[in-house]
Backbone as XML, in Angstrom:
<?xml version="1.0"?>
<chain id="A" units="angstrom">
  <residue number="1" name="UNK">
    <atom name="N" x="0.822" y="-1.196" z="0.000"/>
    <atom name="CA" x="0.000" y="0.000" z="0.000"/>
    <atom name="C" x="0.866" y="1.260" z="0.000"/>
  </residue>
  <residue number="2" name="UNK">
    <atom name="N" x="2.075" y="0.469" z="0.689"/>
    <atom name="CA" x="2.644" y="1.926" z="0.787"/>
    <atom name="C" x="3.603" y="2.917" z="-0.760"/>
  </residue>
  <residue number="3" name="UNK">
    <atom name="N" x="3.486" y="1.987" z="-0.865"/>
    <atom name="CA" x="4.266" y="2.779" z="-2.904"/>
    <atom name="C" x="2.844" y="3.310" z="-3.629"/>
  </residue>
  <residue number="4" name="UNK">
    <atom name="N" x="1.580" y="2.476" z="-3.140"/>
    <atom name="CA" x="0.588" y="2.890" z="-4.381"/>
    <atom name="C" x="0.585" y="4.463" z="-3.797"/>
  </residue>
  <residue number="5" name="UNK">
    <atom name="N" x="0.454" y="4.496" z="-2.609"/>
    <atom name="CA" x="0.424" y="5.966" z="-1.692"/>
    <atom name="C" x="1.265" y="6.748" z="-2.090"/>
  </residue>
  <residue number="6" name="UNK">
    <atom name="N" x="2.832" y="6.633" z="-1.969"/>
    <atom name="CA" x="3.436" y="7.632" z="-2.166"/>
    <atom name="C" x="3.566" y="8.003" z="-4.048"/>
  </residue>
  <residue number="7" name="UNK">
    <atom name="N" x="3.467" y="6.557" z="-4.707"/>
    <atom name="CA" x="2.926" y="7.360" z="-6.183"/>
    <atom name="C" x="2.174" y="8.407" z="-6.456"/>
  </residue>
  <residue number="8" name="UNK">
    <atom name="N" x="0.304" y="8.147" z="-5.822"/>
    <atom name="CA" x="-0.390" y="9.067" z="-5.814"/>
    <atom name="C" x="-0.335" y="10.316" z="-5.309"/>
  </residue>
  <residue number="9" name="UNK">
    <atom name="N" x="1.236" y="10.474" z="-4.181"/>
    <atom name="CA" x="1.235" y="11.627" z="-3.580"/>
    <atom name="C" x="1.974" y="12.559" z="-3.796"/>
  </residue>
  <residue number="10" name="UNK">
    <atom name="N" x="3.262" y="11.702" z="-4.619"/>
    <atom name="CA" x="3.587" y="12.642" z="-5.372"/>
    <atom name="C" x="2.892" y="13.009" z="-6.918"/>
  </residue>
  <residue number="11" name="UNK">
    <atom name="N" x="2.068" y="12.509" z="-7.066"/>
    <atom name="CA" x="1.512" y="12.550" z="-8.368"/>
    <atom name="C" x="0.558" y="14.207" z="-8.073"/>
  </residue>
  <residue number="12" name="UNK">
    <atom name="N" x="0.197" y="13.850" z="-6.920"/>
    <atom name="CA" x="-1.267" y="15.379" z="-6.385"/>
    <atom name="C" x="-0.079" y="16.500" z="-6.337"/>
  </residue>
  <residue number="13" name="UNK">
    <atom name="N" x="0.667" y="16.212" z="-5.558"/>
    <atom name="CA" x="1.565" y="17.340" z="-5.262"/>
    <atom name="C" x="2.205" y="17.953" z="-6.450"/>
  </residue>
  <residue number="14" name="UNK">
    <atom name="N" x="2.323" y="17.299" z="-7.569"/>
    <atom name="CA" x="2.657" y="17.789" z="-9.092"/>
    <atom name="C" x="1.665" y="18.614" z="-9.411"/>
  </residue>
  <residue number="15" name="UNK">
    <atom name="N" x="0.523" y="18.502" z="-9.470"/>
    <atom name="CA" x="-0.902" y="19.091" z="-9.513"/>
    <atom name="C" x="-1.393" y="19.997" z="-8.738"/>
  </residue>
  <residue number="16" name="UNK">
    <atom name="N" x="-0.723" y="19.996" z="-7.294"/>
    <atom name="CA" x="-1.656" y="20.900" z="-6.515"/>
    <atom name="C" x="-0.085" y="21.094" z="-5.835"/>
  </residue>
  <residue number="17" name="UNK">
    <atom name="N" x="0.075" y="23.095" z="-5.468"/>
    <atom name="CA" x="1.361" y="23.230" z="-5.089"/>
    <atom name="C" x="0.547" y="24.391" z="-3.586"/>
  </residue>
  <residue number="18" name="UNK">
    <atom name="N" x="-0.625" y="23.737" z="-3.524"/>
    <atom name="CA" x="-1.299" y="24.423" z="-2.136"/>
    <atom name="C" x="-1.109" y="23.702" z="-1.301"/>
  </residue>
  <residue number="19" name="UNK">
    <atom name="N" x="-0.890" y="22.077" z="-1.313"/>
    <atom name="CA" x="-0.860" y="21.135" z="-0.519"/>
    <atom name="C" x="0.380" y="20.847" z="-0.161"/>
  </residue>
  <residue number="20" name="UNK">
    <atom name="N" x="0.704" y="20.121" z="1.734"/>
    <atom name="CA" x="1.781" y="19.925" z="2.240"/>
    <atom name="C" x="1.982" y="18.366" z="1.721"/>
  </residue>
  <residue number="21" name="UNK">
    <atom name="N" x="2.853" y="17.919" z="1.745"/>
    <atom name="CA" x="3.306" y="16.275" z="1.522"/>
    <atom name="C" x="2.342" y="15.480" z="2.760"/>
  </residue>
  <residue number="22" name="UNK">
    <atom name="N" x="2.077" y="16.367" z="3.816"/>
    <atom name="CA" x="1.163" y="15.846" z="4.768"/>
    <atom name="C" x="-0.088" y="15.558" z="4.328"/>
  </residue>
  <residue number="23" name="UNK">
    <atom name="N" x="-0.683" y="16.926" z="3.657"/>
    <atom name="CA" x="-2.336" y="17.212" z="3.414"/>
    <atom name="C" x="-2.455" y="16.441" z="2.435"/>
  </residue>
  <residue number="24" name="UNK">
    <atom name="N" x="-1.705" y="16.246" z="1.352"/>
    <atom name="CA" x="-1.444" y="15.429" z="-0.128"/>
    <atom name="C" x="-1.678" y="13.203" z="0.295"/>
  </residue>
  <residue number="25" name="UNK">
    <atom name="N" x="-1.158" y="13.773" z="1.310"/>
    <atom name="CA" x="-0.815" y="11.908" z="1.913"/>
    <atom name="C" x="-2.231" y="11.575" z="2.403"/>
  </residue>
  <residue number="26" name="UNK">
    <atom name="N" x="-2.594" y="12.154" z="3.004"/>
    <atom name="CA" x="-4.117" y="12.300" z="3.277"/>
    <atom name="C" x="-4.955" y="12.239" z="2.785"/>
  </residue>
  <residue number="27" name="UNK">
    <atom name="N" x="-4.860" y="12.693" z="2.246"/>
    <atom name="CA" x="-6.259" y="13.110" z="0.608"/>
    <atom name="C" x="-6.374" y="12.242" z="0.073"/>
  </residue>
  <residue number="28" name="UNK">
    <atom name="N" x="-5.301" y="11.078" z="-0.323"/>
    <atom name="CA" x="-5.043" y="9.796" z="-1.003"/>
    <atom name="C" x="-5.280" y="8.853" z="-0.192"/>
  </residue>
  <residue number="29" name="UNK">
    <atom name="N" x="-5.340" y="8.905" z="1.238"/>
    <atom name="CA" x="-5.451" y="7.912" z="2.189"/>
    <atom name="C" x="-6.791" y="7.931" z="1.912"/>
  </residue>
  <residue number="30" name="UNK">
    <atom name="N" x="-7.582" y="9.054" z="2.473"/>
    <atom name="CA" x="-8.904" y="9.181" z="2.524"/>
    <atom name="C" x="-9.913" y="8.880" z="1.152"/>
  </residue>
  <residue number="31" name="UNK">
    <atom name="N" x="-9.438" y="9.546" z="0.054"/>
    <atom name="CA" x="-9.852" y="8.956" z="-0.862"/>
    <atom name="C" x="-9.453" y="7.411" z="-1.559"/>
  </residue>
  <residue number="32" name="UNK">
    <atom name="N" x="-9.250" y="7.003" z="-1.091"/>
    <atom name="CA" x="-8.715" y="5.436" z="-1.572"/>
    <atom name="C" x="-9.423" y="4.691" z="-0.686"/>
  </residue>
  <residue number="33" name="UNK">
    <atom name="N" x="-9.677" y="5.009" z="0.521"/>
    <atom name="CA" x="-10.769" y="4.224" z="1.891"/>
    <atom name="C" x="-11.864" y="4.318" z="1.267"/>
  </residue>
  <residue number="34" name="UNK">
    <atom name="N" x="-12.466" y="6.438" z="0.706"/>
    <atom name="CA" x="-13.824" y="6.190" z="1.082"/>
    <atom name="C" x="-14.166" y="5.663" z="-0.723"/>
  </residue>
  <residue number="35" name="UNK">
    <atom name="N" x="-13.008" y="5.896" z="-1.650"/>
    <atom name="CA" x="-13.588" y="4.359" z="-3.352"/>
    <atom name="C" x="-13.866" y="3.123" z="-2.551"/>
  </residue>
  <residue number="36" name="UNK">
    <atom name="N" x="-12.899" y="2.627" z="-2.038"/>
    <atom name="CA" x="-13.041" y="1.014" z="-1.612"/>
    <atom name="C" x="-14.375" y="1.315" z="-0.878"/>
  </residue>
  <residue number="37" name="UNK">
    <atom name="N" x="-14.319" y="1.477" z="0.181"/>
    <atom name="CA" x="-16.187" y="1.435" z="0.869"/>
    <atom name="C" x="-16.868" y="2.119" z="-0.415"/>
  </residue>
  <residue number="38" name="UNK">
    <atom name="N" x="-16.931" y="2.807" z="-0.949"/>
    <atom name="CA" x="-18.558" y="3.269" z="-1.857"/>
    <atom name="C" x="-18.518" y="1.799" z="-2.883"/>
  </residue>
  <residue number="39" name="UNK">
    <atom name="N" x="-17.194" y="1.597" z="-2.819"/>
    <atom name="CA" x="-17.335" y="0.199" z="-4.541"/>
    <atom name="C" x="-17.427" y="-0.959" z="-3.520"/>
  </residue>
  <residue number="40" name="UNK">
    <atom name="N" x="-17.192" y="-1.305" z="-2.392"/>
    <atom name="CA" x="-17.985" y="-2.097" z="-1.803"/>
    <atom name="C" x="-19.588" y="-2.220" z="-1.480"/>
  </residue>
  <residue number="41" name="UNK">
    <atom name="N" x="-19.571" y="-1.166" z="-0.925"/>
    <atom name="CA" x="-21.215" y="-0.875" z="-0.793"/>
    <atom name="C" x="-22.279" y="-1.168" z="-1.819"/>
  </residue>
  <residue number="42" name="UNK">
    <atom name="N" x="-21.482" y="-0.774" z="-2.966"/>
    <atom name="CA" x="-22.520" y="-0.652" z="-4.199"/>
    <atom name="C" x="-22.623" y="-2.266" z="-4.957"/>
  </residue>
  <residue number="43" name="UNK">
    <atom name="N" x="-21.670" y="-3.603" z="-4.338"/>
    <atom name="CA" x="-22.318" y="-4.531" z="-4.454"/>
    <atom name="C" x="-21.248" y="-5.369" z="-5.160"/>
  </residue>
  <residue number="44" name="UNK">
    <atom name="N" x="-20.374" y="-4.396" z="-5.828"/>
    <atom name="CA" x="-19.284" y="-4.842" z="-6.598"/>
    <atom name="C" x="-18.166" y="-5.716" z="-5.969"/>
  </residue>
  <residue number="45" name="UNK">
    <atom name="N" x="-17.556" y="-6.278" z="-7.018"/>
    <atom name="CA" x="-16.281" y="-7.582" z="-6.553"/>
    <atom name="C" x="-15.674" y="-6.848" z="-6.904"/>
  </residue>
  <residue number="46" name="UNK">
    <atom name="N" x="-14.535" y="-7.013" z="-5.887"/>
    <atom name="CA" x="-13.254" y="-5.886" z="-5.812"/>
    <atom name="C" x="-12.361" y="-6.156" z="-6.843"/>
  </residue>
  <residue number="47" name="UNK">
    <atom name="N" x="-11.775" y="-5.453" z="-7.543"/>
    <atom name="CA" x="-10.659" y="-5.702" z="-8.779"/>
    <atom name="C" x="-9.618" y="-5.313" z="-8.477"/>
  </residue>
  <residue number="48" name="UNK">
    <atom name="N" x="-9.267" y="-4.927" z="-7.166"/>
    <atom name="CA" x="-7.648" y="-5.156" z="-6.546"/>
    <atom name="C" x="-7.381" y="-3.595" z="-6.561"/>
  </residue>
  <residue number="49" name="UNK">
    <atom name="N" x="-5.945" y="-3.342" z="-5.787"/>
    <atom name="CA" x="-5.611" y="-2.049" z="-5.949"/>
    <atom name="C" x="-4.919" y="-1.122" z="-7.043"/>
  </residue>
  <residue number="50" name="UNK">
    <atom name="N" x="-4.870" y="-2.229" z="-8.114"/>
    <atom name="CA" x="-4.536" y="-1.693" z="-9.713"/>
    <atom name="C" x="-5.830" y="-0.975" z="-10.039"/>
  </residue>
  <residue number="51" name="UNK">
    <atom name="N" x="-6.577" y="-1.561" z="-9.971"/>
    <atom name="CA" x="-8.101" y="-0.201" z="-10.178"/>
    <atom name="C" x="-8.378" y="1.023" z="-9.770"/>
  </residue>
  <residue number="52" name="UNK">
    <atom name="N" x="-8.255" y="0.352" z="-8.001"/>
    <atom name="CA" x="-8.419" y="1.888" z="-7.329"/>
    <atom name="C" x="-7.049" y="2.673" z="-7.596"/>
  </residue>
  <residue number="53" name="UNK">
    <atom name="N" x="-6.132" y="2.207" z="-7.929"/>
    <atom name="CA" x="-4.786" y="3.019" z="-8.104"/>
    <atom name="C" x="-5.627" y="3.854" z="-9.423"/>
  </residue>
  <residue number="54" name="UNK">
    <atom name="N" x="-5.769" y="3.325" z="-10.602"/>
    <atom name="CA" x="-6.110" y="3.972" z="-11.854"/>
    <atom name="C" x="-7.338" y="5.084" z="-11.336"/>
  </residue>
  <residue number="55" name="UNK">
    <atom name="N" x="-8.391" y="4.660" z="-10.853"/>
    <atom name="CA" x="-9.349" y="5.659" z="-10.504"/>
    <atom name="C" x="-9.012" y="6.543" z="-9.814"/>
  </residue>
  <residue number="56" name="UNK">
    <atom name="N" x="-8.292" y="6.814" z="-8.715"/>
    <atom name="CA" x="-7.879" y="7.736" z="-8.122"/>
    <atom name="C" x="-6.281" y="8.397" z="-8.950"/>
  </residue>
  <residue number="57" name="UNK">
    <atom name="N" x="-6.314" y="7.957" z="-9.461"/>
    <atom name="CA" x="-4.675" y="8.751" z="-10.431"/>
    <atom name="C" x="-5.765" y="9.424" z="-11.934"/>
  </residue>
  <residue number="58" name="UNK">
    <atom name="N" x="-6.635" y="8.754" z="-12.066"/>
    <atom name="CA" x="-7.887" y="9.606" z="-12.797"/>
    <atom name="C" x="-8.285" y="11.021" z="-11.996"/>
  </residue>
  <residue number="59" name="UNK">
    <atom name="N" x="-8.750" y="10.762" z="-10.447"/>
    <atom name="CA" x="-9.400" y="11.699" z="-10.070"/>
    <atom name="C" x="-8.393" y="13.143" z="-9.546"/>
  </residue>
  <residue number="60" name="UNK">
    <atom name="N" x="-7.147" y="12.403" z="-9.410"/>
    <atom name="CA" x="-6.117" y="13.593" z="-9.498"/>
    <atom name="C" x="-5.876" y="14.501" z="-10.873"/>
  </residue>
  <residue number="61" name="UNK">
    <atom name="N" x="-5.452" y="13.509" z="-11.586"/>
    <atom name="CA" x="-5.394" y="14.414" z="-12.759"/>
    <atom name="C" x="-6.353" y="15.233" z="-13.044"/>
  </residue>
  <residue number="62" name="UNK">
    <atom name="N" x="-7.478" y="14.689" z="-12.622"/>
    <atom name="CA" x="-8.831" y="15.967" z="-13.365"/>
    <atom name="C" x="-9.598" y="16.698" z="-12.006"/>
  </residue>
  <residue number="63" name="UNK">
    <atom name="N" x="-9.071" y="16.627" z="-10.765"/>
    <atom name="CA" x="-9.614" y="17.414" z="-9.492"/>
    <atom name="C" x="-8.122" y="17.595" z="-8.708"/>
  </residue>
  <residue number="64" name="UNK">
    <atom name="N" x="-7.075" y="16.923" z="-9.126"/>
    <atom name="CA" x="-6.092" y="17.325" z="-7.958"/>
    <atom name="C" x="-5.857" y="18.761" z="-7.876"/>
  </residue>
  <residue number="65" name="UNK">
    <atom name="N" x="-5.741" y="19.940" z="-8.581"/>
    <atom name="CA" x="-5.393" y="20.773" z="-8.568"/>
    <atom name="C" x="-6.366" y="21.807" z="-7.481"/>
  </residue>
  <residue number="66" name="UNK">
    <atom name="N" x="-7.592" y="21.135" z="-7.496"/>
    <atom name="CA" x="-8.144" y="22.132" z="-6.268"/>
    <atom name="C" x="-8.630" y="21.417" z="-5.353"/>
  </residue>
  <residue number="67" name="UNK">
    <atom name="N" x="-7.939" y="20.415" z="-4.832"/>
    <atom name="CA" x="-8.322" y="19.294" z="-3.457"/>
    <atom name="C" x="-8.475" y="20.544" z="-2.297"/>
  </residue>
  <residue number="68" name="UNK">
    <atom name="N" x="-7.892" y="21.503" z="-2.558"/>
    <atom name="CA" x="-7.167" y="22.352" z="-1.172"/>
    <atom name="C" x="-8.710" y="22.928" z="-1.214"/>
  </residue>
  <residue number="69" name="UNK">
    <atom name="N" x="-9.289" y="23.358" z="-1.985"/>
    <atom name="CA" x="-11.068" y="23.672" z="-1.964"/>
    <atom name="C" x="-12.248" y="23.297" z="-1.749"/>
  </residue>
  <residue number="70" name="UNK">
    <atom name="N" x="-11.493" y="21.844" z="-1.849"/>
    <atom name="CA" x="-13.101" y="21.381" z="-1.316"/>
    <atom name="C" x="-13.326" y="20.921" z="0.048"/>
  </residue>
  <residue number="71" name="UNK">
    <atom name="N" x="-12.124" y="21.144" z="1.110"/>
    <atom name="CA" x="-12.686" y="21.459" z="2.442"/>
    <atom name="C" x="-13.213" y="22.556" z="2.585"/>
  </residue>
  <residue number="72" name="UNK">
    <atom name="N" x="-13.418" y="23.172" z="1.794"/>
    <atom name="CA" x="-14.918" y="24.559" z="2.301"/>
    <atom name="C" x="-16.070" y="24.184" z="1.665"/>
  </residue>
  <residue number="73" name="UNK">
    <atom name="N" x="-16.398" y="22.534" z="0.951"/>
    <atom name="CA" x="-17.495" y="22.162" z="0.465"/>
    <atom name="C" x="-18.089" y="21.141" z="1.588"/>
  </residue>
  <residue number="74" name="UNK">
    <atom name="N" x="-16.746" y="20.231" z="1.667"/>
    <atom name="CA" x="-17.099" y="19.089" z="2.570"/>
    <atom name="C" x="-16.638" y="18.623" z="3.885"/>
  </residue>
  <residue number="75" name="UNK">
    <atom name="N" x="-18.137" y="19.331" z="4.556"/>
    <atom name="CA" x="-17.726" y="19.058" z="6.202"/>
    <atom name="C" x="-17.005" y="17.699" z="6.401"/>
  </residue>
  <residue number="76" name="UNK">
    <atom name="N" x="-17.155" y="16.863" z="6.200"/>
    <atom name="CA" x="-16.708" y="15.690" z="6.462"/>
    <atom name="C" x="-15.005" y="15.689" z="6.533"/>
  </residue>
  <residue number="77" name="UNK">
    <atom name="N" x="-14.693" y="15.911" z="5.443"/>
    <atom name="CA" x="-12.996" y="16.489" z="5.009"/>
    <atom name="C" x="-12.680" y="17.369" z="6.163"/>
  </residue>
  <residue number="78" name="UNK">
    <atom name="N" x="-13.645" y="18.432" z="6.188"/>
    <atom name="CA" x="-13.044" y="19.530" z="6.826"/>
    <atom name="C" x="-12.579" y="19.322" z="8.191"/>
  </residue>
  <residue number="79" name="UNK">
    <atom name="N" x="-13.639" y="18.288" z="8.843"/>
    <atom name="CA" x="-13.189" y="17.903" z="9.957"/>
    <atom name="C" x="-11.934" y="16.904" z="10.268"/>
  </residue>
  <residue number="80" name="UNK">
    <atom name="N" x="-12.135" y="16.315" z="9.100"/>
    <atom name="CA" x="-10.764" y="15.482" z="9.564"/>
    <atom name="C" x="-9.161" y="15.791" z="9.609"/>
  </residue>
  <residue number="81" name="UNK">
    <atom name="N" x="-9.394" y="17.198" z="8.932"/>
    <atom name="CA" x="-8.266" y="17.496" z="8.208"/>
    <atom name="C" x="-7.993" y="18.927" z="9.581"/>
  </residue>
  <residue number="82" name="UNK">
    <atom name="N" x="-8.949" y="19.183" z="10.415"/>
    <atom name="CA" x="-9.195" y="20.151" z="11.565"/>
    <atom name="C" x="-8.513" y="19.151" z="12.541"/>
  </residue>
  <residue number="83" name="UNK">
    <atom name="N" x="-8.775" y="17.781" z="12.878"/>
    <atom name="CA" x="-8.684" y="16.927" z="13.526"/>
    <atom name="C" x="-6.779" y="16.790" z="13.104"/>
  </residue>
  <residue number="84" name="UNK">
    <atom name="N" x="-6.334" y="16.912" z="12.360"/>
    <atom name="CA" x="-5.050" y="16.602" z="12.020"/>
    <atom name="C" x="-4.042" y="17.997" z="12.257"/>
  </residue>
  <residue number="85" name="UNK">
    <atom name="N" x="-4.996" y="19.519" z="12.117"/>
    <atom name="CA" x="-4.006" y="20.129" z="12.227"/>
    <atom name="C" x="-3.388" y="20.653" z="10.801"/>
  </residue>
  <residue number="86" name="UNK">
    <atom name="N" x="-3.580" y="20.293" z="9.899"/>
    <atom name="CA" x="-3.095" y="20.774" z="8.416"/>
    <atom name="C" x="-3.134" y="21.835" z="8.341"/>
  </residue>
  <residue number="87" name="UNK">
    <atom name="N" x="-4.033" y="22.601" z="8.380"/>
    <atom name="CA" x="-5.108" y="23.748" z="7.803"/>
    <atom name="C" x="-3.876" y="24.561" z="7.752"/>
  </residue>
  <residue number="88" name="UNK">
    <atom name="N" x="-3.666" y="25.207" z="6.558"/>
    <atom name="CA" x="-2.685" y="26.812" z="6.837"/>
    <atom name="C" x="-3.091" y="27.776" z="7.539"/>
  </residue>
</chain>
């Protein structure tokens, strides 16, 4: 887990130069938990972490650049990321 992580984290941090190597590590943690639970939930057989690697290296390329924004959309984020201390 731990290479698919630091791929994706340096991959955001190429993309987004608002984010710390901390907030970036995070974002990928969190989003990689809450794909696996929603693609569990929804009923599906898991296709390993070559998928969720591709879907989330999808969702960077086309949202990494304003991850740092959407904790003023989503309480959920916002708190966790309050809970950690990030916040500039």
């Amino acid at each position: 887990m731990h290479d698919y992580f630091e791929k994706l984290t340096t991959r955001l941090l190429e993309k987004n130069d608002h984010l710390s190597y901390s907030e970036a590590r995070t974002w990928i943690e969190l989003l990689w938990e809450d794909f696996e639970a929603t693609y569990a939930k929804s009923g599906q057989s898991y296709k390993g972490k070559e998928m969720t690697e591709k879907v989330l290296n999808e969702w960077v390329d086309n949202h990494g650049y304003r991850l740092h924004e959407i904790l003023l959309e989503k309480p959920k984020y916002r708190e966790w990321f309050d809970k950690k201390k990030f916040l500039h």
